[in-house]
N, C-alpha and C positions, 0 to 999 in steps of 0.2 A: 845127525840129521836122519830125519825118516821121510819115506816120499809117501803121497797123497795121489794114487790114480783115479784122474774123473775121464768119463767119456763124455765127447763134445763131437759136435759137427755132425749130426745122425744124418741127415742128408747131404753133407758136402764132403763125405770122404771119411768119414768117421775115426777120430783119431781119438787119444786116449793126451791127456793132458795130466804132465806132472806137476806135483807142487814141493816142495819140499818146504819140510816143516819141523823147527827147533825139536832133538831128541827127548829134552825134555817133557816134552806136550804126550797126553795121553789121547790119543785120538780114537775114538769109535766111529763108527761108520753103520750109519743108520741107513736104510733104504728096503725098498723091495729086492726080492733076489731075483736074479734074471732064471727067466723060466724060456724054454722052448718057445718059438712062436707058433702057435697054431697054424696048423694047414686050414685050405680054403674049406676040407669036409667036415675038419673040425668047429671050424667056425656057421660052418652050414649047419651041423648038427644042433648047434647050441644055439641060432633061432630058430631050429624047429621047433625047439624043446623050453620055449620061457619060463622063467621061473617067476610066479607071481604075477603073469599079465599072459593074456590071451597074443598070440602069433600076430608079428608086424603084420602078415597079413589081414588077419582081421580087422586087425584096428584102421586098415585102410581103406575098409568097407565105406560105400556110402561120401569115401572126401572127395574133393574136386582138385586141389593142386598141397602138394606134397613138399615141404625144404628140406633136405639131407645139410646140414651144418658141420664141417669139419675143421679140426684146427690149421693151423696155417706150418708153412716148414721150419719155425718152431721148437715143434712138439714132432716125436716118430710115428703116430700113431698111423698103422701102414693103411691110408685109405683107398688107396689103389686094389686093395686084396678084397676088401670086406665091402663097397659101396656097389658092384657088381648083385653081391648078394640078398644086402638091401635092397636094391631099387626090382631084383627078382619077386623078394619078397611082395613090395609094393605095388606091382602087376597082376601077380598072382590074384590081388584084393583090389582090383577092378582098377585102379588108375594106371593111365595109360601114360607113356616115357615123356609125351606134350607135356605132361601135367608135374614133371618131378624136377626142381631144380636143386643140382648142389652146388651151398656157398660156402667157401673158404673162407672162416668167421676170425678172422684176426685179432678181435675188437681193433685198438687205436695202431694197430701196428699197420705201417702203410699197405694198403691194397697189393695183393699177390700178382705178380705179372702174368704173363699169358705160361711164360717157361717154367715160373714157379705151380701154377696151377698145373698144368700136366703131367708133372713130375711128383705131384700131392696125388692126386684124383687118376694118373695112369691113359694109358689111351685106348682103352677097351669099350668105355662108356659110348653107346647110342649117341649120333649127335642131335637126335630129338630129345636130348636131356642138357640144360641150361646147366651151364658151370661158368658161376660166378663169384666175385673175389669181395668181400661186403670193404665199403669204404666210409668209415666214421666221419665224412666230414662230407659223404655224401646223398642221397635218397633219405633218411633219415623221418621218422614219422614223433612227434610229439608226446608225450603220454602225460606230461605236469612234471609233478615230482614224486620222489619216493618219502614214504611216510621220515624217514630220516631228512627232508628239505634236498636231495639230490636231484637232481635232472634227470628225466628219462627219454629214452629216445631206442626206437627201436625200427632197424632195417626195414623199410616201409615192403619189400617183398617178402621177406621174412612172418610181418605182421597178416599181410595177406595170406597168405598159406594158412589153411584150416587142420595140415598136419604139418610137427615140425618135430623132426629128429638130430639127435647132436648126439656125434660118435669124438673121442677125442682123449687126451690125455691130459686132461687138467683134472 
């Protein structure tokens, strides 16, 4: 037998899960390789510095209400570190913290509870910044279909926002 170690539970304790797998089996092991995580100046650095589009700042010139879209607990992507520096960024370029909401975009998976949101998004955040959990079976705005005959439907707050950023790990 040969074992198979996957990490699982990135939010609930992060354990490491064995598999064990017939010796016979040739097994490779495809993935990215785990890299350091960025520090919060590191991460600061590299939106001062876009490559290929002008500074979140900028692009914030001129909107009125702003969605930050982040994945649900899920996915590890640590947005508690880096959503601080977005919504910096996005003050900076004139919209004010009324104007910025971040939603925990699931898609169909049930709405994030209040403990799961805090615990995504951190407690650092303004409370003049809206942190909401999107629910597929709720607010929802119409679009037709997509050129494939599928249904479209899109977070009716989401669709309101004239800027709309998605950080996340899918």
């Amino acid at each position: 037998m040969s074992q198979l170690q996957l990490r699982t539970k990135a939010w609930f304790g992060d354990e490491v899960l064995s598999i064990d797998l017939p010796a016979s089996w040739k097994v490779v092991e495809v993935g990215p390789q785990d890299k350091p995580a960025l520090t919060i100046d590191a991460m600061r650095a590299v939106l001062n510095r876009p490559i290929g589009t002008p500074r979140l700042s900028e692009i914030a010139r001129g909107k009125s209400r702003a969605v930050i879209l982040v994945d649900d607990l899920t996915r590890p992507t640590p947005a508690a570190d880096l959503l601080p520096l977005l919504i910096e960024e996005l003050t900076r370029g004139g919209l004010p913290e009324q104007a910025i909401t971040v939603m925990l975009a699931g898609g169909t998976h049930p709405p994030a509870s209040a403990e799961d949101r805090a615990k995504k998004v951190g407690s650092s955040l303004s409370s003049a910044i809206k942190i909401l959990a999107h629910d597929s079976r709720g607010d929802l705005v119409d679009l037709g279909m997509s050129p494939g005959g599928l249904p479209l439907k899109v977070n009716r707050t989401v669709l309101e926002c004239d800027l709309k950023i998605g950080i996340g790990c899918i």
